[in-house]
C-alpha positions in Angstrom: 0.0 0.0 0.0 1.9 3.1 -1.8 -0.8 5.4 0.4 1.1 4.7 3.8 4.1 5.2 2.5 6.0 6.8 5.3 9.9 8.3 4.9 12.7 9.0 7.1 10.8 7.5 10.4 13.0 6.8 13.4 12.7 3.4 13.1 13.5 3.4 9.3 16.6 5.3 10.1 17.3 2.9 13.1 16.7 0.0 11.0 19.5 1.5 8.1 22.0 2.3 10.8 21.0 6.1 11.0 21.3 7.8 13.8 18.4 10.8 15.3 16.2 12.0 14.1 14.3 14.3 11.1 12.0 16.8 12.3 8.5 16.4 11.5 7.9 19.4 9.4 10.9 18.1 7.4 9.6 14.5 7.2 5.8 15.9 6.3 7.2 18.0 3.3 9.3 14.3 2.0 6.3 12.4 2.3 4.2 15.1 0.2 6.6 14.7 -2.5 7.3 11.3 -2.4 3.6 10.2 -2.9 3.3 12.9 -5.3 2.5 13.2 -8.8 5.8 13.7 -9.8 7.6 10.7 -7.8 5.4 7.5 -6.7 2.4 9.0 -8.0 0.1 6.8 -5.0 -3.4 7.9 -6.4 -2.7 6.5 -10.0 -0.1 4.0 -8.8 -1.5 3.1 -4.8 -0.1 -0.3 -4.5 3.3 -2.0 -5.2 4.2 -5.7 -5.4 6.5 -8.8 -5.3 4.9 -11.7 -6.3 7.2 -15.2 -5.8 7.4 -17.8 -8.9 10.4 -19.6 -6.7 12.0 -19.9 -3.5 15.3 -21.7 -3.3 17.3 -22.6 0.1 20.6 -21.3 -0.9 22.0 -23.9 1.7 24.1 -21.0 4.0 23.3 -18.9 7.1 22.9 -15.1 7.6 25.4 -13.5 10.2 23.0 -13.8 12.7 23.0 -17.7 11.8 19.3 -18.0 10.1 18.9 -19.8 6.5 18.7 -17.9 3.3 17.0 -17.9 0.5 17.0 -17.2 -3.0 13.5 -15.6 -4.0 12.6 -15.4 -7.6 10.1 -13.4 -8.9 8.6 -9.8 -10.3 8.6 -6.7 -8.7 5.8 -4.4 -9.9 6.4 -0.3 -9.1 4.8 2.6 -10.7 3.1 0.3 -13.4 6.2 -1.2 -14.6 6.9 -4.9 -13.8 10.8 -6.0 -14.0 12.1 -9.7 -12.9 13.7 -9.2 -9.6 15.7 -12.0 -7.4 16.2 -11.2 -4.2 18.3 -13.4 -1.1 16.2 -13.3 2.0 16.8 -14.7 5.4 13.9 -16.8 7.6 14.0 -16.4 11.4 11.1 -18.5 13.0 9.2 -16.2 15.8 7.8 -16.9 19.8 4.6 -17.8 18.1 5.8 -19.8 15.6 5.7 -17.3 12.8 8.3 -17.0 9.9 9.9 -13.6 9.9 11.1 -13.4 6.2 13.7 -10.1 5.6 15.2 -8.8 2.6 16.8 -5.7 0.9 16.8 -4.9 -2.9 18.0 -2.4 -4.9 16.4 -0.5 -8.0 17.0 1.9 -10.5 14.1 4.5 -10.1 14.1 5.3 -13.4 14.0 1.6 -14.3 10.3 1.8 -13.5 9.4 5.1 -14.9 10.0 7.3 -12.1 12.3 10.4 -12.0 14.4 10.8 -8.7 13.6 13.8 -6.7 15.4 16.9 -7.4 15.1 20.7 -6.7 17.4 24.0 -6.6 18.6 23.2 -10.1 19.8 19.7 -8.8 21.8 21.0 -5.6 19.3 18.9 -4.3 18.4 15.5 -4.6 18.1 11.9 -4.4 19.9 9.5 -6.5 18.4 6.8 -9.2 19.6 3.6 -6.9 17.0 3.3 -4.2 17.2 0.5 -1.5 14.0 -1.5 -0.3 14.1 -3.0 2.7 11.6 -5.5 3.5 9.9 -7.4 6.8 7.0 -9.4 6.5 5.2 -12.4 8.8 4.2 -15.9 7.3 1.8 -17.7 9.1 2.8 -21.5 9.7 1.9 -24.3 7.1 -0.8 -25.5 9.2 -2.6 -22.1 9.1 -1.7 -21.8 5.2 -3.7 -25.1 4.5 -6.6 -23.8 6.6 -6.4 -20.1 5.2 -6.2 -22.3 1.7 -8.9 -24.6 2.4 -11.5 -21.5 3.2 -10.3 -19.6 0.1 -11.6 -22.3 -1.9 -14.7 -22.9 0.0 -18.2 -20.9 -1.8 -18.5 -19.0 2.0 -15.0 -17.2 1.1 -15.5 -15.9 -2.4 -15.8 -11.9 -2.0 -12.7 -11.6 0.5 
């Protein structure tokens, strides 16, 4: 969801390995320009997706010791879909949860977008952006329910 886009948070910058903080008249005037017409364009352009074709077990460990994968798949941005493979390491949770993280980079202008610039380009971002990603997977067990009720005649309209 492009919409809740949200830049330059504390924990973002935490997250990267930035330290303090950006005010929040600062961040407020990033966020109006990077959901903008001119950038991510969210009202044309309000979602943005991965979708997975393959996941392969790369057979080594993260630093922190958790396995990694290999995931295939395309990457869909500002109405321009490009293949995209990105490594990704699986850490299991209390509750049983996979915690699936991953960082990609992209050329903004790869999918149509022109990086932010102002002042007669004294200031600006560069092309190469860097996702970062952190998602939950429910456990297989809950998968084959969650699969089984998707099929079911009760489910259709979800």
């Amino acid at each position: 969801d492009m919409t809740s886009f949200d830049a330059d948070t504390d924990a973002a910058r935490r997250y990267v390995g930035l330290n303090g903080s950006t005010d929040a008249s600062t961040r407020q005037q990033v966020n109006a320009n990077m959901r903008g017409d001119t950038i991510l364009a969210v009202r044309k352009y309000p979602t943005a997706t991965f979708t997975i074709s393959s996941a392969k077990d790369l057979g080594k460990k993260s630093r922190e010791g958790h396995p990694q994968y290999e995931l295939d798949g395309k990457f869909t941005l500002h109405g321009t879909t490009r293949p995209l493979k990105i490594t990704a390491t699986v850490q299991k949770t209390k509750d049983g949860m996979d915690r699936v993280r991953g960082s990609f980079s992209i050329l903004q202008t790869q999918y149509g977008i022109t990086p932010f610039s102002k002042a007669l380009g004294a200031v600006g971002v560069t092309d190469k952006l860097t996702i970062h990603g952190d998602i939950l997977v429910a456990a297989e067990a809950e998968q084959a329910e969650g699969a089984a009720a998707e099929e079911s005649p009760a489910a259709t309209g979800r």
